[in-house]
N, C-alpha and C positions, 0 to 999 in steps of 0.2 A: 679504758673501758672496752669492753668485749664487743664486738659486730652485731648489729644483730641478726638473729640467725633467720632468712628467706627460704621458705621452701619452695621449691619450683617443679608444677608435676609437668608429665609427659606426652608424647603421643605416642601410639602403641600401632605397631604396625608390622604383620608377621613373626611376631614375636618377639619383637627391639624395642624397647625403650630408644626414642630420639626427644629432643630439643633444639631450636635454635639458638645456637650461640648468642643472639644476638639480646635473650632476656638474660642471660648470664651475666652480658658485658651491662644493662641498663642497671642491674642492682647493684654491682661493683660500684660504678659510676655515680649512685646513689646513697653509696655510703651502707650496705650491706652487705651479708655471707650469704653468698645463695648457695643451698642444698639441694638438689635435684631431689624430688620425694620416688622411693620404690613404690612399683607396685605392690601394696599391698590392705587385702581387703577387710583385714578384722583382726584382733588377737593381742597378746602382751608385746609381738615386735612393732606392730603400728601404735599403741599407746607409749611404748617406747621412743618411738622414732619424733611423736607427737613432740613428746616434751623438750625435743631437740630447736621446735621452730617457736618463732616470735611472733609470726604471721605469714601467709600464704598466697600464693599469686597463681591462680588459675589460669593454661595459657590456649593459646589457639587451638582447633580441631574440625574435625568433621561434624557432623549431624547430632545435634540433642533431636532425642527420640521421647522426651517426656513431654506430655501435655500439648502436644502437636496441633495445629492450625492443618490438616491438608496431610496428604501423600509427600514423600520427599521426592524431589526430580530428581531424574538419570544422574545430573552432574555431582551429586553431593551425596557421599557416602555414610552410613551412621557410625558412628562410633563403635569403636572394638567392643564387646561389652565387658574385658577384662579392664581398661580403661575407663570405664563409666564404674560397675562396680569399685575399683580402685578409689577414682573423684571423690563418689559416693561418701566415703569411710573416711577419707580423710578430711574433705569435709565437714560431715559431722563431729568429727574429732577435735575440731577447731572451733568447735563450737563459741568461746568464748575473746576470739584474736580476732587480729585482723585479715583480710581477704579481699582482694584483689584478681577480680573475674576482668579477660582480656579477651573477646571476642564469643570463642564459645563460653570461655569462662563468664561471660554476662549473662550467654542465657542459662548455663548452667544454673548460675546463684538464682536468675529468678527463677528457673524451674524449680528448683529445690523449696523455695519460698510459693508454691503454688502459681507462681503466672505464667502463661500461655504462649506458645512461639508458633509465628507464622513458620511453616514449613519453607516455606520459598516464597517471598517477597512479590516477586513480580507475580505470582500466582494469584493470593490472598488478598493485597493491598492495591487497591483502585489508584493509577497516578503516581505510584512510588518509581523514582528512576533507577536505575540500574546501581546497582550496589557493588557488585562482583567485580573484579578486575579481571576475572577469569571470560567474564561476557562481555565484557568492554565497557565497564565501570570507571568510573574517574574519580581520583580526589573531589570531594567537598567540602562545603562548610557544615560545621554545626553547631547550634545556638544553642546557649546554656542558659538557663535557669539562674538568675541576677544572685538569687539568697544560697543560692549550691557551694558543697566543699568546693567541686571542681571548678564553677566557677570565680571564685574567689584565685584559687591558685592561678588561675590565667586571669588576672586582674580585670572580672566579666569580660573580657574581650570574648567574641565568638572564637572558634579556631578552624583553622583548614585541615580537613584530614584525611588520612588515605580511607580506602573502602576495597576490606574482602568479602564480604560475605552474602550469603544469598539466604539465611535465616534471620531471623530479624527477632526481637519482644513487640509480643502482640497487645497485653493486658501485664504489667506489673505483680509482682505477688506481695502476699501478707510482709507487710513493714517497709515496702521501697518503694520509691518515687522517681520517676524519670525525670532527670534535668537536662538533658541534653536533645536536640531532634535533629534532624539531619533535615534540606530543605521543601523532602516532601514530606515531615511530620515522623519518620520512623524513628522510632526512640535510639537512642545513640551511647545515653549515658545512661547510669541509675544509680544511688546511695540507699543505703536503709535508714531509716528513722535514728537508730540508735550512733549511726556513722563510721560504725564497724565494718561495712560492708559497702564497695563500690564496685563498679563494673563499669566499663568500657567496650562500643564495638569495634572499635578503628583497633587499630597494632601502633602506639607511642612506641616501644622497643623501636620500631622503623623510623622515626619520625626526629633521628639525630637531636637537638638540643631543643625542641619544641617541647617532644615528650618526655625530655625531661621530668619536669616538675612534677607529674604523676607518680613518679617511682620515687624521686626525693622527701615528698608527702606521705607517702605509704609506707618507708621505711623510717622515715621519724616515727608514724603512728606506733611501729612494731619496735622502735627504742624506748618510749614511753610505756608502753604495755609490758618490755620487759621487767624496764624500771620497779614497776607498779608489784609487779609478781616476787622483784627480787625484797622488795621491802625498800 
């Protein structure tokens, strides 16, 4: 039986497409094909390129610039907008798979879903600790939501996880729910209703055999959905 096929988008920077290797090695390791997705923003080659994936994995980046909380700080750059437009299209394209938002890819899905992102955390959020590793953030924990996909796959255990980021989900959007919080309350996790859709703000790709079970979960989803489609 066939892999199933991951697409995995990019970061856009001076006009290269990059990735870390290290989401390549996580879906391998998980029992899928990962596809790096081009940039590309509309037309017969991206509805092409669509019917190639099983499901989608949104991965790290700079600044979501939709539905903003606040100014962005100096330290945190937005998004290339060939990059956002790109997201954007494939995204939508995917309309009916799977998806897996990974840092920005979480607030992406919920920007796209109408909900709200603290520009910068320490700015917005009363009492929120330092998230950034880049400001001298640390691993935490964070507690999951007892009835959640994700907590299930960590057999409700809380989990300890890394922390890069200095944007956060402020208000959730139409169909998702946050199950996860980090210890001062900032949303960490979120699924959508339908369970098509999850997102994470930690980096599992980093997180050696912990993070596992994320990508193993997400790639059976996107075997089953082939299944489904192939008859």
């Amino acid at each position: 039986m066939a892999l199933p096929h991951i697409g995995i988008t990019t970061s856009f920077t001076n006009g290269k497409q990059m990735v870390d290797h290290a989401y390549v090695q996580a879906v391998v390791a998980a029992g899928g094909l990962p596809l790096i997705v081009p940039m590309l923003e509309s037309g017969s080659a991206l509805a092409d390129f669509v019917e190639l994936l099983d499901g989608l994995i949104i991965t790290g980046g700079p600044a979501i610039t939709q539905n903003m909380i606040g100014a962005l700080p100096d330290d945190l750059p937005p998004t290339d907008p060939v990059r956002t437009q790109a997201d954007e299209a494939i995204y939508a394209a995917m309309r009916d798979r799977p998806v897996f938002g990974i840092c920005y890819g979480m607030q992406f899905i919920n920007a796209q879903s109408g909900g709200i992102i603290y520009s910068d955390i320490q700015a917005h959020k009363p009492r929120a600790i330092i998230h950034s590793a880049s400001r001298g953030g640390h691993d935490h924990e964070v507690q999951l939501e007892r009835d959640s996909r994700i907590a299930k796959l960590f057999h409700g255990e809380n989990l300890l996880v890394n922390s890069y980021h200095i944007q956060a989900v402020a208000e959730v959007g139409k169909g998702m729910r946050a199950v996860g919080f980090g210890p001062d309350g900032v949303i960490e996790a979120i699924e959508s209703e339908d369970g098509r859709l999850m997102g994470v703000q930690f980096h599992p790709e980093r997180m050696d055999e912990q993070g596992k079970p994320l990508f193993q979960d997400f790639v059976e989803q996107c075997r089953v959905w082939r299944e489904r489609r192939s008859g």
